[in-house]
Every structure is written in C-alpha cells, then in structure tokens.
ChimeraX commands (.cxc) that place a marker at each C-alpha (Angstrom):
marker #1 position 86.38,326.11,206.25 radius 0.5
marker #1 position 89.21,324.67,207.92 radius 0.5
marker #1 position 91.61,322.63,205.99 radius 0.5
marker #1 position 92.79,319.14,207.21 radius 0.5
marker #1 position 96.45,318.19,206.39 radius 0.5
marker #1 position 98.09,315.15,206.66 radius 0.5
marker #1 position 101.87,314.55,207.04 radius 0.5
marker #1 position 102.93,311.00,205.88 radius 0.5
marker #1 position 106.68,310.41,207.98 radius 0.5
marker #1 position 107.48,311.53,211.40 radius 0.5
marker #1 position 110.99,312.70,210.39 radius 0.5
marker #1 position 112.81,315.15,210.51 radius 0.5
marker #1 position 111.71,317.10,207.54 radius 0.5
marker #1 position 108.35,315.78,208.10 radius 0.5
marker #1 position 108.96,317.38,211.55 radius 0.5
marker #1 position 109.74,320.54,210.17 radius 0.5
marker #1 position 106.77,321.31,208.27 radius 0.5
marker #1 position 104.31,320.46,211.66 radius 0.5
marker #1 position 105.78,323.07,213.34 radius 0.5
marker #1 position 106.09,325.67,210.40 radius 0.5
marker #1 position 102.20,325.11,210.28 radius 0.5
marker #1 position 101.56,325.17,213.41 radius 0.5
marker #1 position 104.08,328.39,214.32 radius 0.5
marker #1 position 101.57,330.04,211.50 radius 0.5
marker #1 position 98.34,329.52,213.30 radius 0.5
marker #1 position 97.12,326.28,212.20 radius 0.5
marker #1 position 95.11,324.06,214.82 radius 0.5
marker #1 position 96.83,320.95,216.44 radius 0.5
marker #1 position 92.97,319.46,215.48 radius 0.5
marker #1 position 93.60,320.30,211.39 radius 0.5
marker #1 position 96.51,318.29,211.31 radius 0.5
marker #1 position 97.62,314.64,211.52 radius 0.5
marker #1 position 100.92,313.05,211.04 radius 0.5
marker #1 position 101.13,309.03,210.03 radius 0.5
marker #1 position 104.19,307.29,211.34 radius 0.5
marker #1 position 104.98,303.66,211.57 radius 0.5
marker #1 position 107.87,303.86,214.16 radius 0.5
marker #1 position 106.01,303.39,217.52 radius 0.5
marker #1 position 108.71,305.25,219.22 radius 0.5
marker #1 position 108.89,308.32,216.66 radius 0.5
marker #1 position 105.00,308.67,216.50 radius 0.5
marker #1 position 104.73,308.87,220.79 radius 0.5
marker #1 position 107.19,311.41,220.50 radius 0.5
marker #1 position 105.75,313.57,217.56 radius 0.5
marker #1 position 102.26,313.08,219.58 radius 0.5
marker #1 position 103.45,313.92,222.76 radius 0.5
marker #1 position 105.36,317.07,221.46 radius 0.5
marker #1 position 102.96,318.16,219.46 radius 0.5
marker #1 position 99.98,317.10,220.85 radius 0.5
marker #1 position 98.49,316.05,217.16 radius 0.5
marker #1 position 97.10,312.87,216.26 radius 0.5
marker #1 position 99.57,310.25,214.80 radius 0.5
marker #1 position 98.03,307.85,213.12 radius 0.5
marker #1 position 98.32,305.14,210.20 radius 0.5
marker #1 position 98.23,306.57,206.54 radius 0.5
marker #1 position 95.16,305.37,205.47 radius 0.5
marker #1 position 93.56,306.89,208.84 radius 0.5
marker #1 position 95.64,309.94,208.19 radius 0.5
marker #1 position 94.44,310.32,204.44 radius 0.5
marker #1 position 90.45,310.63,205.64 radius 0.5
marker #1 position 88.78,313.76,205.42 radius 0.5
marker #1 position 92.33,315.58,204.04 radius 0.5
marker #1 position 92.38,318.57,201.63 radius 0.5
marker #1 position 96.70,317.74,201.70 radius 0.5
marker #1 position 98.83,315.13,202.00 radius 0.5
marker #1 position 102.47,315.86,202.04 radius 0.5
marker #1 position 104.69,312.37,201.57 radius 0.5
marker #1 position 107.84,313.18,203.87 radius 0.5
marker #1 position 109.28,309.51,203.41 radius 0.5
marker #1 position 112.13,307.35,201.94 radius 0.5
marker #1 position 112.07,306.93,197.98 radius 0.5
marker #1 position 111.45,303.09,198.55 radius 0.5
marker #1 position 108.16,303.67,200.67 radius 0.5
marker #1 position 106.43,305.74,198.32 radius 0.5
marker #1 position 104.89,302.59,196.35 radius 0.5
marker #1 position 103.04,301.35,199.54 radius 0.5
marker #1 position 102.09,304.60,200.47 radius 0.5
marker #1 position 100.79,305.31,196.84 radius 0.5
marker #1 position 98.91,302.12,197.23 radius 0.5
marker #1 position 97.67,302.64,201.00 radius 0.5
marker #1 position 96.08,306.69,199.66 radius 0.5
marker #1 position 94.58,304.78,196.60 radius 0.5
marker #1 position 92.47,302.56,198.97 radius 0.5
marker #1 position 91.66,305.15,201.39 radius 0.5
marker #1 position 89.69,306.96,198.93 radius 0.5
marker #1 position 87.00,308.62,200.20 radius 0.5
marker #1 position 85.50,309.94,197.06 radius 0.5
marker #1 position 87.47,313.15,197.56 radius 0.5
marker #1 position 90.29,311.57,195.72 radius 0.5
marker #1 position 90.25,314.42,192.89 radius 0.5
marker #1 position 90.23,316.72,195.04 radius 0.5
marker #1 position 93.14,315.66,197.95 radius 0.5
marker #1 position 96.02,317.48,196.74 radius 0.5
marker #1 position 99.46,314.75,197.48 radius 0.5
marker #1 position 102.85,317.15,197.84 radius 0.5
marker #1 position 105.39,314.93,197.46 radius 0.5
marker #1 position 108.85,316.03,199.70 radius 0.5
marker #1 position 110.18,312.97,198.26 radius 0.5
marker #1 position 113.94,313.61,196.17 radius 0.5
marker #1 position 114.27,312.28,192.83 radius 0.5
marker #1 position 110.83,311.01,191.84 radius 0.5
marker #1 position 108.83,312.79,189.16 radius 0.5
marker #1 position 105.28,313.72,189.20 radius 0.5
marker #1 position 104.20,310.46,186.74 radius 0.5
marker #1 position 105.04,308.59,189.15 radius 0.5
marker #1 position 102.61,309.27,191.54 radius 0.5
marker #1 position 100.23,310.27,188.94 radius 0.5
marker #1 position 100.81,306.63,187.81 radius 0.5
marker #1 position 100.17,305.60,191.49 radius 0.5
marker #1 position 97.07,307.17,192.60 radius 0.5
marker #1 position 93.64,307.10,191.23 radius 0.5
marker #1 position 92.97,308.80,187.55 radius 0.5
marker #1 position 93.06,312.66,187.66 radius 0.5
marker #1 position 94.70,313.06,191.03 radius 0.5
marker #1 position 96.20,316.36,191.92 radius 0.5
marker #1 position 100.13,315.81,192.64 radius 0.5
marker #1 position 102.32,318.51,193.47 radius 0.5
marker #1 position 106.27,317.74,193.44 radius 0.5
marker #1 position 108.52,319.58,195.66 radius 0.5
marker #1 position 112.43,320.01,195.97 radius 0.5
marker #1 position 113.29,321.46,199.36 radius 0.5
marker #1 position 116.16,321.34,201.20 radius 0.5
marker #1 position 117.26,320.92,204.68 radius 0.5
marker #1 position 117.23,324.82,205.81 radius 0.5
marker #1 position 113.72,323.95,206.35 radius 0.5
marker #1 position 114.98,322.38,209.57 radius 0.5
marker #1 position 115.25,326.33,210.86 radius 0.5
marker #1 position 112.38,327.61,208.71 radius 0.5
marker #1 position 114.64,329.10,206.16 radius 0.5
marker #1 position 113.89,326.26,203.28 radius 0.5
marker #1 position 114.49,326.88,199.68 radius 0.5
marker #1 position 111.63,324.99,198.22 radius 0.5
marker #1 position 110.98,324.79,194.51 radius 0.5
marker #1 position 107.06,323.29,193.31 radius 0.5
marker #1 position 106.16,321.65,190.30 radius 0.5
marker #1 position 102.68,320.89,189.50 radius 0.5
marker #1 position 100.81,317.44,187.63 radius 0.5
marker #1 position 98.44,317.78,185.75 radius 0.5
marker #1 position 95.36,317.69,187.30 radius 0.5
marker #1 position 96.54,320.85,189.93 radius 0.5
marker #1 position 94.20,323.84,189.72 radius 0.5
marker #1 position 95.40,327.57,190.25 radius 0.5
marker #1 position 93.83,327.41,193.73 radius 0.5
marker #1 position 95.81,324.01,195.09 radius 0.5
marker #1 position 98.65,325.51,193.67 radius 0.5
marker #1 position 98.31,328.81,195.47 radius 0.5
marker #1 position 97.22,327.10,198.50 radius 0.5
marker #1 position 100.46,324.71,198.70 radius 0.5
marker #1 position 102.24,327.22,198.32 radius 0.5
marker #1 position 101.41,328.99,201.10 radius 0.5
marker #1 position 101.52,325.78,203.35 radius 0.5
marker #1 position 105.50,325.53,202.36 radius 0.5
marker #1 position 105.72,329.47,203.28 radius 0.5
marker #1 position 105.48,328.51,206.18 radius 0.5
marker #1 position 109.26,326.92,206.77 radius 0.5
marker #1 position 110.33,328.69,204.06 radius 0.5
marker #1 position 110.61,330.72,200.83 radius 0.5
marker #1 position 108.67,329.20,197.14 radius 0.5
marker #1 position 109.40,329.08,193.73 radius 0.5
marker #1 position 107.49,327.19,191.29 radius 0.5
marker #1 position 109.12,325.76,188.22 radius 0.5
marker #1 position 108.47,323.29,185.59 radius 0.5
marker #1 position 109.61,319.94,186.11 radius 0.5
marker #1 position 112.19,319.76,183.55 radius 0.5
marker #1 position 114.08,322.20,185.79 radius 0.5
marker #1 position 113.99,320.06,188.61 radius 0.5
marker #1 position 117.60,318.62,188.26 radius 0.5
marker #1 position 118.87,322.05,188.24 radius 0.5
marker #1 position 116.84,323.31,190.86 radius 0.5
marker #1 position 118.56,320.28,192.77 radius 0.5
marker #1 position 121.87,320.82,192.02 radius 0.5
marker #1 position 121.61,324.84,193.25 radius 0.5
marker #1 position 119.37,324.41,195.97 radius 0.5
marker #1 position 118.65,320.82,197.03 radius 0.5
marker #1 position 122.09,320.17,197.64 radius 0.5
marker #1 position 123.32,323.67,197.84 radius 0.5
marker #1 position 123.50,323.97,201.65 radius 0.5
marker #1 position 126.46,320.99,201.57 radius 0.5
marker #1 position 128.48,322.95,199.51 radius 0.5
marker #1 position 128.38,325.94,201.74 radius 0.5
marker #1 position 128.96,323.69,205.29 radius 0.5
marker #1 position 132.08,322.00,202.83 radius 0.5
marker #1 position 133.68,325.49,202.16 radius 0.5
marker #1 position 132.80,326.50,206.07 radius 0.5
marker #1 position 134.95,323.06,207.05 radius 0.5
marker #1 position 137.62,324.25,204.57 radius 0.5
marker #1 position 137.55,328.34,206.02 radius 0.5
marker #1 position 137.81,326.55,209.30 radius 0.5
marker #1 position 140.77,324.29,208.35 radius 0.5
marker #1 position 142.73,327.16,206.89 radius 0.5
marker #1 position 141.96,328.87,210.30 radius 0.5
marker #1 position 143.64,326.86,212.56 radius 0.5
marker #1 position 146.42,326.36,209.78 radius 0.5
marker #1 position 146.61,329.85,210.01 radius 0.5
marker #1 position 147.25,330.00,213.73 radius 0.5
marker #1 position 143.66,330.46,215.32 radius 0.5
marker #1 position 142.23,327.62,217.28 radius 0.5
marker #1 position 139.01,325.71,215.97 radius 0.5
marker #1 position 136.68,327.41,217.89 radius 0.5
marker #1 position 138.12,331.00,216.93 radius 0.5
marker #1 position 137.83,329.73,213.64 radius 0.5
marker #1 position 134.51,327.84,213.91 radius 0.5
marker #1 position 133.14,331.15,214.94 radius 0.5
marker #1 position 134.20,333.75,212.91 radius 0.5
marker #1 position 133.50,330.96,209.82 radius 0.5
marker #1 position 129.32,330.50,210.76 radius 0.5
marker #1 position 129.10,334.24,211.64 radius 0.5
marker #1 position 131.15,335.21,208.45 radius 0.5
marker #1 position 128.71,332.82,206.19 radius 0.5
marker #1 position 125.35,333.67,208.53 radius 0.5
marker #1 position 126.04,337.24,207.82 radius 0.5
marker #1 position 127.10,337.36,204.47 radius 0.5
marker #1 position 123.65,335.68,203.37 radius 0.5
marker #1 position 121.92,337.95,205.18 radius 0.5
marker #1 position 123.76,340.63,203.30 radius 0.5
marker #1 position 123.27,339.22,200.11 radius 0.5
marker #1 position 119.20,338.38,200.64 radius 0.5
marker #1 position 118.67,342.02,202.07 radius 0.5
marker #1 position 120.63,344.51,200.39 radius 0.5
marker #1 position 119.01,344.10,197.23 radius 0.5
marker #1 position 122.61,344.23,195.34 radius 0.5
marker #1 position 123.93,341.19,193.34 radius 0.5
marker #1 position 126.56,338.99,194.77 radius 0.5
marker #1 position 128.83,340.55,191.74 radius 0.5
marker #1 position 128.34,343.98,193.65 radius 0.5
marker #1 position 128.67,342.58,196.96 radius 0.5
marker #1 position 132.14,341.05,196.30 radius 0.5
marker #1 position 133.18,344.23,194.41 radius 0.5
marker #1 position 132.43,346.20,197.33 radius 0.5
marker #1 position 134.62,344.08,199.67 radius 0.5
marker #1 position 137.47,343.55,196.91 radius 0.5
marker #1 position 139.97,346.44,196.96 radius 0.5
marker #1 position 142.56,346.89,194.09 radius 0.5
marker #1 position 145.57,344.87,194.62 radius 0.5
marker #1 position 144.35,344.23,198.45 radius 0.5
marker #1 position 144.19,341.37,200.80 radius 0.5
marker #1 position 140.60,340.00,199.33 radius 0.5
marker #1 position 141.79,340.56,195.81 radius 0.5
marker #1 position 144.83,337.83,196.42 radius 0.5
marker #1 position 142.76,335.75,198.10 radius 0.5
marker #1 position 140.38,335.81,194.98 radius 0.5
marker #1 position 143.01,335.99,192.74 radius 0.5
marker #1 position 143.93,332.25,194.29 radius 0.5
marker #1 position 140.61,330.43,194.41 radius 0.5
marker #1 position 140.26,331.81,190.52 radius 0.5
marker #1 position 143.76,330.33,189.77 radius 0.5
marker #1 position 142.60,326.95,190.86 radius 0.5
marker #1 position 139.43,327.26,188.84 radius 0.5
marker #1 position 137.42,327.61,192.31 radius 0.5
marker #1 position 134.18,328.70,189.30 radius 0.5
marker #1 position 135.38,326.12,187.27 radius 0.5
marker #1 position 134.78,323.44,189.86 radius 0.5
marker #1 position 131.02,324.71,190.96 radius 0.5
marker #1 position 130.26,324.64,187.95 radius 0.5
marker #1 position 131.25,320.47,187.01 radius 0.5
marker #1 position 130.05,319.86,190.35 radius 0.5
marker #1 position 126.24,321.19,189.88 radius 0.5
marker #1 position 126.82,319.53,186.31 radius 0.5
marker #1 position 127.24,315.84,188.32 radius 0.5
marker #1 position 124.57,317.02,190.78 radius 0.5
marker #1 position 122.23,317.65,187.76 radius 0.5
marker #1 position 123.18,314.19,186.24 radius 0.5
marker #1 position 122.68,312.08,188.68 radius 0.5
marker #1 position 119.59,313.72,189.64 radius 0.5
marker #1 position 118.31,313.19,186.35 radius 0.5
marker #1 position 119.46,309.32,186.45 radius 0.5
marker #1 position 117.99,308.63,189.82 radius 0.5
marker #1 position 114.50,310.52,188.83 radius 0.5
marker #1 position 113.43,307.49,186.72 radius 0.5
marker #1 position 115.16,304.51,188.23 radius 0.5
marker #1 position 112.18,302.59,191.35 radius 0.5
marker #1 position 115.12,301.59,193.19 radius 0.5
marker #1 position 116.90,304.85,193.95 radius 0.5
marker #1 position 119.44,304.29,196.71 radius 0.5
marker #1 position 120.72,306.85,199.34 radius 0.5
marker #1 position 118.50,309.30,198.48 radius 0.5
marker #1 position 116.09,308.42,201.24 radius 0.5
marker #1 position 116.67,308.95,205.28 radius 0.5
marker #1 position 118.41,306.61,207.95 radius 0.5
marker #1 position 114.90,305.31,209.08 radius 0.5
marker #1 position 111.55,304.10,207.64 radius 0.5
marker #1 position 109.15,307.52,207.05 radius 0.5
marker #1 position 112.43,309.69,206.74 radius 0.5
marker #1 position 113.78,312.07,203.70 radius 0.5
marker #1 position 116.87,313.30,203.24 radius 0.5
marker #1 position 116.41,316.07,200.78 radius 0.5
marker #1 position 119.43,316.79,200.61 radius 0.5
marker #1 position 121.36,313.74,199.35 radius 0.5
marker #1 position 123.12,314.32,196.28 radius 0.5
marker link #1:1,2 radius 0.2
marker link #1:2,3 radius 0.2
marker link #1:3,4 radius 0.2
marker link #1:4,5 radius 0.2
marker link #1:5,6 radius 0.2
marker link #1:6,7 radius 0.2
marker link #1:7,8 radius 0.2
marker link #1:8,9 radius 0.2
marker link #1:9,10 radius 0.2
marker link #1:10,11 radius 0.2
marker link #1:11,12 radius 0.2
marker link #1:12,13 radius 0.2
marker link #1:13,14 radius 0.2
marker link #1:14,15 radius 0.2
marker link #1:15,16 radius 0.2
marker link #1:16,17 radius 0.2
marker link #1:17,18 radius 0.2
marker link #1:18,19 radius 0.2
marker link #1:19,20 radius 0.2
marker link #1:20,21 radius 0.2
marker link #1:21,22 radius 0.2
marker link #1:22,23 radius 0.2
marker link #1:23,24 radius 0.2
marker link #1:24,25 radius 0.2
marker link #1:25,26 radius 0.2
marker link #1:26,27 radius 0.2
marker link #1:27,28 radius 0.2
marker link #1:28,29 radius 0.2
marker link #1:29,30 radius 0.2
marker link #1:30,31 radius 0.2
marker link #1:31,32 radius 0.2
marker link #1:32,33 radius 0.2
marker link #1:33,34 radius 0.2
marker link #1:34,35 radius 0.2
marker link #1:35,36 radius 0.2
marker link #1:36,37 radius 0.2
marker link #1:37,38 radius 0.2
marker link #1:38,39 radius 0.2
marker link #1:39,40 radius 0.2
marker link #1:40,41 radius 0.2
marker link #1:41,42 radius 0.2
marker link #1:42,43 radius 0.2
marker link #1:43,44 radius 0.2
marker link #1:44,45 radius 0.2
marker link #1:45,46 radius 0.2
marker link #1:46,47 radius 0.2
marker link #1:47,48 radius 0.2
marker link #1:48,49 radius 0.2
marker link #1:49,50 radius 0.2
marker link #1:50,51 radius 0.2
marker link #1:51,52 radius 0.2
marker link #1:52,53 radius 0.2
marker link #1:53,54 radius 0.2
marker link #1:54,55 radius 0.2
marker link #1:55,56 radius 0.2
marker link #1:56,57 radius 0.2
marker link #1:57,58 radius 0.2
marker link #1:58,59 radius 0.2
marker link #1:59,60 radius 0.2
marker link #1:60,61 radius 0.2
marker link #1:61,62 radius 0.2
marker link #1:62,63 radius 0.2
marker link #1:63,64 radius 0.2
marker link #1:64,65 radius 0.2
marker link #1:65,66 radius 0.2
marker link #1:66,67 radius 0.2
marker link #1:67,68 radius 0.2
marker link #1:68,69 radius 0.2
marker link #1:69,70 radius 0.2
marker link #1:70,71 radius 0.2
marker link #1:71,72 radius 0.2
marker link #1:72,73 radius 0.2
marker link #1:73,74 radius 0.2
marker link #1:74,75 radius 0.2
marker link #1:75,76 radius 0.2
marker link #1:76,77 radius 0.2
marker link #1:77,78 radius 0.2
marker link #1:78,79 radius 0.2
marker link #1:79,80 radius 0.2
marker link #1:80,81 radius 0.2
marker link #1:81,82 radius 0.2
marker link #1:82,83 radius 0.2
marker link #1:83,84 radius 0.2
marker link #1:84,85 radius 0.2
marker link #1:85,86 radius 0.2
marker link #1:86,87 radius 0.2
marker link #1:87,88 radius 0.2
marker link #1:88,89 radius 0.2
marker link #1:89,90 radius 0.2
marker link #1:90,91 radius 0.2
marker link #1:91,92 radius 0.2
marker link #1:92,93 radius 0.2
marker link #1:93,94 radius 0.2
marker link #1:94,95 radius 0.2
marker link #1:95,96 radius 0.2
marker link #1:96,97 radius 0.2
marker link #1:97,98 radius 0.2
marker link #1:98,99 radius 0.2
marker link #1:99,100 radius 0.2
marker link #1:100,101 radius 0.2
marker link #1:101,102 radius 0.2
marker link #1:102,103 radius 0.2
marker link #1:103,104 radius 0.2
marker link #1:104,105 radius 0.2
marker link #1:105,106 radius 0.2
marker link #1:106,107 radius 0.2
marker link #1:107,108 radius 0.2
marker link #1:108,109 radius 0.2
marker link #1:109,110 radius 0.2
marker link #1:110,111 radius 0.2
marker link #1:111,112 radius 0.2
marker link #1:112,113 radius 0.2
marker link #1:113,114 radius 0.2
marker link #1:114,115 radius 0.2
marker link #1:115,116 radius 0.2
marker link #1:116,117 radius 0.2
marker link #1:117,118 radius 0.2
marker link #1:118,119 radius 0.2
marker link #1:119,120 radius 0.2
marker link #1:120,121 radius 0.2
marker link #1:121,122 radius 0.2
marker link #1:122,123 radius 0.2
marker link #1:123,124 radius 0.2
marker link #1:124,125 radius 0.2
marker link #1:125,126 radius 0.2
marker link #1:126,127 radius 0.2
marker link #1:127,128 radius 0.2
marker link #1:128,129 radius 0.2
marker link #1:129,130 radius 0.2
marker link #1:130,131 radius 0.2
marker link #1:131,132 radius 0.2
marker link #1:132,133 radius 0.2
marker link #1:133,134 radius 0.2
marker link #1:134,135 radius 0.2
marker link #1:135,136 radius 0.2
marker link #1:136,137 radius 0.2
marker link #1:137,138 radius 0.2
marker link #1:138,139 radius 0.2
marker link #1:139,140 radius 0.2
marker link #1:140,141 radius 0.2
marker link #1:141,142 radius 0.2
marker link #1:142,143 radius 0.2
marker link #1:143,144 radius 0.2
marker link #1:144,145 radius 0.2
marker link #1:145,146 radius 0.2
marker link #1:146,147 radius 0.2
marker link #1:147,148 radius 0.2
marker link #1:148,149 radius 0.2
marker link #1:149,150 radius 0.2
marker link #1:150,151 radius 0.2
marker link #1:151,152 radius 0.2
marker link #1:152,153 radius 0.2
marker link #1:153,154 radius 0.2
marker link #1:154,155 radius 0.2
marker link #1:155,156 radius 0.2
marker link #1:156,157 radius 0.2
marker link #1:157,158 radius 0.2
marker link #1:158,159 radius 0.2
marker link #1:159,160 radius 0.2
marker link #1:160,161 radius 0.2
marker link #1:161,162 radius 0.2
marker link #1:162,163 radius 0.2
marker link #1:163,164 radius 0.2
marker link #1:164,165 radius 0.2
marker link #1:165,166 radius 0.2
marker link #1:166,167 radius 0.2
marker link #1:167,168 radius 0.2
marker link #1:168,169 radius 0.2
marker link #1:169,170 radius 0.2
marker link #1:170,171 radius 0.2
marker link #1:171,172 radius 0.2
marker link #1:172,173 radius 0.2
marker link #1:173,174 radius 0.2
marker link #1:174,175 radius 0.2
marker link #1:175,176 radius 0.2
marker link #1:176,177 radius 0.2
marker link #1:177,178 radius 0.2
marker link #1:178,179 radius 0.2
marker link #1:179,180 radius 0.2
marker link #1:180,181 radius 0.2
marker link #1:181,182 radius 0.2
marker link #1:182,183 radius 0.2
marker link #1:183,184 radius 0.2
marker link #1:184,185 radius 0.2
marker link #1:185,186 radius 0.2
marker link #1:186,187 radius 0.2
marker link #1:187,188 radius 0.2
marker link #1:188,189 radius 0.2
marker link #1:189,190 radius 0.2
marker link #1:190,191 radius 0.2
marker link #1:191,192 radius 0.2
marker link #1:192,193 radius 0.2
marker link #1:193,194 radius 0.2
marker link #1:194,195 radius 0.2
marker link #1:195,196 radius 0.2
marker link #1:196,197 radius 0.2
marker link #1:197,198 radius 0.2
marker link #1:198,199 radius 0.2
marker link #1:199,200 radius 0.2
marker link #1:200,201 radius 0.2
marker link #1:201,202 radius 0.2
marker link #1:202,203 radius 0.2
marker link #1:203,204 radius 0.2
marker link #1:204,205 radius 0.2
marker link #1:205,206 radius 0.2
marker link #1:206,207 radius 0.2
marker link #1:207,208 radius 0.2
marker link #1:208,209 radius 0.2
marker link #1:209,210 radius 0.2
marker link #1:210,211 radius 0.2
marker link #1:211,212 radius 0.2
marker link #1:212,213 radius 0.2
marker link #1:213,214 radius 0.2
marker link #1:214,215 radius 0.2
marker link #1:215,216 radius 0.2
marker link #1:216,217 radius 0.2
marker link #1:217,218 radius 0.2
marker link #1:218,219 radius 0.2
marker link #1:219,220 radius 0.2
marker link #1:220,221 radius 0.2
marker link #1:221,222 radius 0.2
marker link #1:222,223 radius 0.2
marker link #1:223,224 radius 0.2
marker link #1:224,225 radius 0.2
marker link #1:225,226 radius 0.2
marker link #1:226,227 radius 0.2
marker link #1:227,228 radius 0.2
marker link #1:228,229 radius 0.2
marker link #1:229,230 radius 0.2
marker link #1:230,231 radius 0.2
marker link #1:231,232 radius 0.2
marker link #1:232,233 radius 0.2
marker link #1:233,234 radius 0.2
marker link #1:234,235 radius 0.2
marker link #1:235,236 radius 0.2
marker link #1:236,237 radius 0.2
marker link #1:237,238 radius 0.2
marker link #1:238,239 radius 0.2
marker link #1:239,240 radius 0.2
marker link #1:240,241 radius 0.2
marker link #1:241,242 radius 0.2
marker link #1:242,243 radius 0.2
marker link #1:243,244 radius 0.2
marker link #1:244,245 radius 0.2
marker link #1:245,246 radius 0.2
marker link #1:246,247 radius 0.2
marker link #1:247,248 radius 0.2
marker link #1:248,249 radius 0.2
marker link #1:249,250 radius 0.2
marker link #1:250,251 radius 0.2
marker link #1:251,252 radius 0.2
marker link #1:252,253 radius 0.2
marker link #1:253,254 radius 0.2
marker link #1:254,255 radius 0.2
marker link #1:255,256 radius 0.2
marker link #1:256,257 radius 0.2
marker link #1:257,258 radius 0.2
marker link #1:258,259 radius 0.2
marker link #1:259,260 radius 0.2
marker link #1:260,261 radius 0.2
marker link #1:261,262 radius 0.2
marker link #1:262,263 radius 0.2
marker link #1:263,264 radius 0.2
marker link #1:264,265 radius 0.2
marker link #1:265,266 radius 0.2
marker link #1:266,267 radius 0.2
marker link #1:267,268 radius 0.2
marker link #1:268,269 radius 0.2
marker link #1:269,270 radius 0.2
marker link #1:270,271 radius 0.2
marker link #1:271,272 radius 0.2
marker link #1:272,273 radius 0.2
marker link #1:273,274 radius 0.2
marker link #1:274,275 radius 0.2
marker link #1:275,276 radius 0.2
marker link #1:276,277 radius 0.2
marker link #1:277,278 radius 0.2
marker link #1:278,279 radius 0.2
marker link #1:279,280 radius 0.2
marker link #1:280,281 radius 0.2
marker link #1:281,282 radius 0.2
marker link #1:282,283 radius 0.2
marker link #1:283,284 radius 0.2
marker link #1:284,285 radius 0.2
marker link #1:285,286 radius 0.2
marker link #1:286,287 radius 0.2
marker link #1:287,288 radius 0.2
marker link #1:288,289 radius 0.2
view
C-alpha cells in the first residue's frame, strides 16, 4: 500500500525533504506539498511536478504530515489538520520540523490521541547530509516510529532521543553547522593574514573541513585519535593546539552549547518565539540559535 505524505511549507527545508523522497523512489502521485505563497507553490509544482495544494486539501487521505513552517504558523496549521479530519486522525502521523516547540504542543493542538513526532534537524539536510534527532508523543506506535524514520533517511542520518534531550541535541547538532562555517570564516581570515589570498584560503579551508569529516565519519577512530595522529611532539600542529587551548578554545564550546541549550530551553515553551522561524510565511530555519 502506498503511503501518501504531505509537506506543509514550500521552503527550503520543506524543499529538501521532497526531493530526499523522491531521490529514494517515492511517486510524484504519493506526495503533496501545501504552500500559501502563490509564487513558491508554481515553482515547487513546476519543479517537481507534485501537487501543491492548501493544508487542509493536503492533509486528506495522508499517512504523514511533516510541518516545515515558521514557529508562529503552527497554531493555524494545528487548527486547519484538526478540521480536516477525515476519521484517520489517530492514525496520520504529524512530524513536526518546527525548532523550539515541544511535542504538547501539538498534542494540545490536534484531536485527542494524535500521533506527533518532534524532530530537530539541521540545515545539512539542504545536501542530504542532515543530522536529524526524533522524539516521539505519546500516542506514536513502534511502526510510525520506524516508518518516520526512514522517511528522514532519506536527506539524512536519525537518532531518536527523548525529549528532555532536545536542547542538547540543539545545541550540538541544530546549530552545530554555524559553528563550523564561523571557524571556516576565521581559518580563512588567518589565511589571507597569513599571506594567501581569499580564494587560496577559501579553498584549502572547505576542502580541509569537507575532508576532515569525512575522515572522522569513516575511519571508525575517535576525533581524540584523529588529532593525535596529526599532532607531532613539539611540531607545527602541536603549537597551533597549544594556542587555541591557551585561549580556552574547549572552554568556549563548551559556554557556548551551554547558551545554545538555554535559550533553547526558554524558547521551547514561550507561543511567541521570535527568530526562530524563516524569512517567509511556510519557512523554517532550523538552524537559528
């Protein structure tokens, strides 16, 4: 039996997952995407070649509907599922892509004994590479589970957590990829200070940081190995770590996932979280800190 999934936000991220699933085989006929931007739903439809539709529309008939939209939005939308019930309710699984909301509330927002699934990803998705952790509500059965899962495989790899892990899950992951492009734009800063120019230093930075996490997923060693292996006695990497421990470069990732955890935490339970949404109705940013 096929499996009908709905995409609610034409966005980026919501972007993303349509062509994760269908790069993995699913049928342009199985899926429909609900976007209120005129403009952004001709070109999802005309790219795609999947229906694009209003949410209620989009909701009919569907085993899965992932909310890929602004914090702010997810009331109405919560709202426009509720009435679109089709007596299939219990069993539409909603996978909320939303940052910073927790699973009561759309648990609080849909009909009794709905099946909500809460996911942190993050914006690797963009390239298929996502980091995306899942928490389940309440009324998830092993199946949904197992089958959202494999729905985010597509763009990505999975971990499922408990939901009280969420703000640390956020602070590694969901806003882990800025704090690799910030120390890129510092490598390439101390390039050119160094004498290269930006693009000799642009490029040796991305392929330096490309690589090196392709080392460190593949090898199978720890990143405690890794650096050892690189890291001679009393050599050039050895000053150079020597200098970022000196001005407590550890130190300093640590406090700064320790904000990232806090304000994650703060924004989780306040209805009007700011900036945590995209630049345009039926975006996410799921990356914003």
């Amino acid at each position: 039996m096929s499996e009908r999934i709905a995409i609610v936000g034409g966005g980026k991220i919501g972007e993303a997952l349509l062509a994760g699933l269908i790069q993995s085989g699913k049928q342009t006929k199985d899926l429909v995407v609900a976007e209120k931007m005129p403009k952004r739903a001709k070109e999802i439809a005309d790219e795609y070649g999947v229906l694009v539709t209003d949410v209620t529309t989009a909701a009919e008939g569907a085993q899965y509907v992932f909310l890929a939209i602004k914090p702010d939005d997810v009331d109405s939308v919560l709202r426009e599922l509720s009435s679109a019930d089709d007596d299939a309710e219990s069993e539409r699984v909603t996978v909320s892509l939303v940052a910073g909301l927790p699973l009561s509330r759309y648990e609080n927002g849909l009909q009794a004994g709905s099946p909500v699934v809460r996911v942190m990803p993050n914006t690797p998705m963009l390239v298929n590479e996502a980091m995306s952790a899942v928490s389940v509500g309440r009324y998830v059965g092993d199946d949904q589970l197992a089958a959202v899962v494999r729905l985010l495989e597509t763009v990505g790899k999975v971990a499922v957590v408990p939901e009280k892990q969420m703000d640390a899950v956020t602070a590694v992951s969901g806003s882990g990829p800025a704090y690799v492009f910030l120390m890129a734009e510092a490598m390439i800063d101390a390039g050119v200070a160094l004498g290269l120019s930006r693009v000799q230093a642009s490029e040796l930075t991305v392929q330096t940081i490309r690589g090196a996490g392709l080392l460190l997923s593949e090898s199978g060693l720890s990143p405690v190995d890794l650096r050892a292996a690189v890291t001679s006695p009393g050599g050039t990497t050895a000053a150079a770590i020597r200098q970022f421990e000196a001005n407590g470069f550890r130190h300093g990732v640590y406090e700064a996932t320790r904000a990232c955890a806090a304000v994650s935490k703060k924004a989780g339970y306040r209805p009007d979280v700011e900036g945590l949404g995209g630049p345009s109705s039926g975006r996410t940013d799921v990356d914003a800190p």
